[in-house]
N, C-alpha and C positions, 0 to 999 in steps of 0.2 A: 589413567592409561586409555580407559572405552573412548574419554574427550580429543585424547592426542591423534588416536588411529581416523575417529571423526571427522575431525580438522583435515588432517592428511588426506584421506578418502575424498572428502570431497574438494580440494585445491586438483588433485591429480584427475577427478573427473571436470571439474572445470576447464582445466589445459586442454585435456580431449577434446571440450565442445568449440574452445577455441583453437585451437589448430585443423578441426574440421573447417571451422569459418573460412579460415586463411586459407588453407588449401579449393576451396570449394567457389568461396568467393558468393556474392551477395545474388548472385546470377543463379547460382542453386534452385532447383526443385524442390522447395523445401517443404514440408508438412508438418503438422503441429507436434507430431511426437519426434519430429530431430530435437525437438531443445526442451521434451523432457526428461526428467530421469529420477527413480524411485530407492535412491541406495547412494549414500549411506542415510538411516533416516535418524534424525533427532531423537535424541533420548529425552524420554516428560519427566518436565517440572510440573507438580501441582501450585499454584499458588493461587494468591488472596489478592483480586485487584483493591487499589486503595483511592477511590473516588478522588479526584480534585477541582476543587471551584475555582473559576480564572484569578488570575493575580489582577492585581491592580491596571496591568499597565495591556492589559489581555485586549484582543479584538472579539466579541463572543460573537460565533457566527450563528448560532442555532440557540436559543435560552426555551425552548421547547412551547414555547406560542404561536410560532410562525414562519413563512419562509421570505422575508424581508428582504434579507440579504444572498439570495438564492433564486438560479432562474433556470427554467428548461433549456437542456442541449437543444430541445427540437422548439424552441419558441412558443409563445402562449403561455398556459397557464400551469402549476408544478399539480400534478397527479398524486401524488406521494400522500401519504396522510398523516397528521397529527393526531394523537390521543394518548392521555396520560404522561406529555409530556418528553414523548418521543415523538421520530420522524419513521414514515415505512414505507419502504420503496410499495409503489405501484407495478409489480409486475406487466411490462409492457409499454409501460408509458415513458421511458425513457432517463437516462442519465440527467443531473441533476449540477448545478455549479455554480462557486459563489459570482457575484456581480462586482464583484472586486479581484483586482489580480496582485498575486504577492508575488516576491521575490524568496530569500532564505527564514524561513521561518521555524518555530515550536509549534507544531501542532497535535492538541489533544482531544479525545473525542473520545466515546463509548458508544460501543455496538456489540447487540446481541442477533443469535441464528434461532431461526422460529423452534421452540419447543418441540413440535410436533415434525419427529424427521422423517423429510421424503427424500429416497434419492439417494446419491450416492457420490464420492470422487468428488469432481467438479459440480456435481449438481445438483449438493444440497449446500446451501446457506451460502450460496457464493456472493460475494458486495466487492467493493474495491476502492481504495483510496487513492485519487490521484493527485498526484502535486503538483502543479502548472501543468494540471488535465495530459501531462506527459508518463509519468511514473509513480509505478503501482504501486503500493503496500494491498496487498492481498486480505481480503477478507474473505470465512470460509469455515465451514464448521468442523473444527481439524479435532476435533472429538472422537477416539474412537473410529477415526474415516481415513481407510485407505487413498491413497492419490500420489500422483508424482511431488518429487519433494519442493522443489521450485515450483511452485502453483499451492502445496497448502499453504495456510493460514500463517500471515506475520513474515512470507516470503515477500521479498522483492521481486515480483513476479517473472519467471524465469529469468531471475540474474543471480539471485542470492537465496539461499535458503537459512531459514531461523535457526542461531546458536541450539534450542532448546524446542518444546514443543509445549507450549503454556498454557492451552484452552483449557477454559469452563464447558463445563457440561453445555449441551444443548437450551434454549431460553434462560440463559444467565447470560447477568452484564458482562462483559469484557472493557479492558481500556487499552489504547493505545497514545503513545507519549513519544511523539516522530519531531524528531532535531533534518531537518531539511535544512541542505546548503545549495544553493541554485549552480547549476554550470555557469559558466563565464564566456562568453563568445568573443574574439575581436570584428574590427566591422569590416572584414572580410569575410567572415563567417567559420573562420578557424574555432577548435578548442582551446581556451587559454585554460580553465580550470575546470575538468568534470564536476558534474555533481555528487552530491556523497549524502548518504541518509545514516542517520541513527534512531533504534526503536528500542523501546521500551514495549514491552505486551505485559499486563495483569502487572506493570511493575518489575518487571523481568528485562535484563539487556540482550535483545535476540539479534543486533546487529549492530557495529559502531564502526562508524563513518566507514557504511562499504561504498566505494564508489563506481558509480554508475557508469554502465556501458553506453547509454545512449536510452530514449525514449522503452516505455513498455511496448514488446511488439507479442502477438497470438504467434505468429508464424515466422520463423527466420529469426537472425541477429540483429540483435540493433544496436542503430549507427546514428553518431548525433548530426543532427541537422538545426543552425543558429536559430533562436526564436528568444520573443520576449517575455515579459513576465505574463503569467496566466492564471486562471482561479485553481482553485479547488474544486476536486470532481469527484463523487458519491455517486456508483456507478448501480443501476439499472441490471440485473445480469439475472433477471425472474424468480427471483426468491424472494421471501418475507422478511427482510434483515430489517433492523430497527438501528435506529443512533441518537443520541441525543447527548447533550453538553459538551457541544463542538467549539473552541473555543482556539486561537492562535494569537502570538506575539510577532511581532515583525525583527528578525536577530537581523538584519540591515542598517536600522536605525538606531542598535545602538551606539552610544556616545562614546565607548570606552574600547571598542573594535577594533583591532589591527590585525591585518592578514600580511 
């Protein structure tokens, strides 16, 4: 029953943010707490992530040696630091994104929020996954931390909020296991087919195939605008976040596909 009322609660607050859109229109004075909201909030799962090594047919983008396959948003040289085997954002030094651009892909990865907590809400442990550097999967020390529900940890940043609420304690590994389906543009610049994500957190399904309203936006709705395929982006947002055994398949190329 608590998961039915859940569900409900939040589809009937969702209506609301969008029919404010519609009525309001993109032209709005909008500010960053129109498209939060803290209720209804996820009920916790604890669980036990279950590490996995890429498959055979895997692209490893990070094998904890190096940043090879990785280049600064701001050009020059990646700030970020390697040790033991992970990667850690450089506070300051900016977002981070592979040198290759996918399309629909599996992507999996582990990151941990520094031990030692400062902050609070948004600003402790905050990182962000993006997929064609357009759309978040939110990273976020959803531990015990208050915050608007679309913005913690494992949300699709203000679009979707997670089934469940699955963090590890503070400096513990996390996984995340993200089925990305890319939107479809025709060459007019129309929507032929949104995009849609499915997540896995600690092995847990905290979202299947929600589909996406348009680009991650801080401020205002978002609305899609045509673009091509793009990297993966591991976002800079001042905190100590850590990641390591980043790894993707290309679900494009498979051979046995029909949509």
């Amino acid at each position: 029953m608590k998961n039915i009322l859940f569900f409900l609660t939040f589809f009937l607050i969702s209506g609301f943010i969008l029919n404010v859109h519609t009525a309001c229109g993109q032209d709005r004075d909008w500010q960053p707490e129109d498209t939060e909201f803290y209720e209804p909030v996820p009920p916790i799962v604890r669980a036990t992530p279950a590490f996995l090594s890429p498959p055979e047919d895997a692209i490893v983008l990070f094998d904890g040696t190096n940043f090879s396959n990785w280049e600064s948003v701001r050009d020059g040289d990646i700030e970020w630091t390697i040790q033991d085997g992970a990667m850690t954002v450089k506070p300051g030094s900016g977002n981070i994104i592979t040198n290759e651009h996918f399309g629909s892909v599996q992507l999996y990865l582990e990151w941990k929020t520094p031990s030692e907590i400062k902050g609070e809400g948004q600003g402790r442990g905050n990182s962000g996954v993006f997929l064609q550097r357009r759309y978040e999967v939110q990273v976020l020390d959803s531990y015990e931390n208050e915050t608007y529900v679309n913005g913690m940890a494992g949300s699709i940043y203000k679009q979707f909020v997670p089934y469940v609420n699955a963090a590890m304690p503070p400096g513990e590994w996390q996984t995340y296991n993200i089925i990305f389906e890319a939107p479809e543009f025709s060459d007019d610049g129309n929507v032929l087919k949104p995009g849609a994500i499915t997540v896995f957190w600690n092995g847990v399904l905290i979202h299947h195939r929600a589909e996406l309203e348009g680009p991650t936006r801080y401020i205002g709705q978002p609305e899609y605008s045509a673009h091509s395929e793009d990297g993966i982006m591991l976002q800079d947002h001042g905190d100590l976040v850590s990641f390591r055994n980043i790894w993707l398949r290309k679900l494009d190329e498979s051979p046995v596909r029909s949509d």
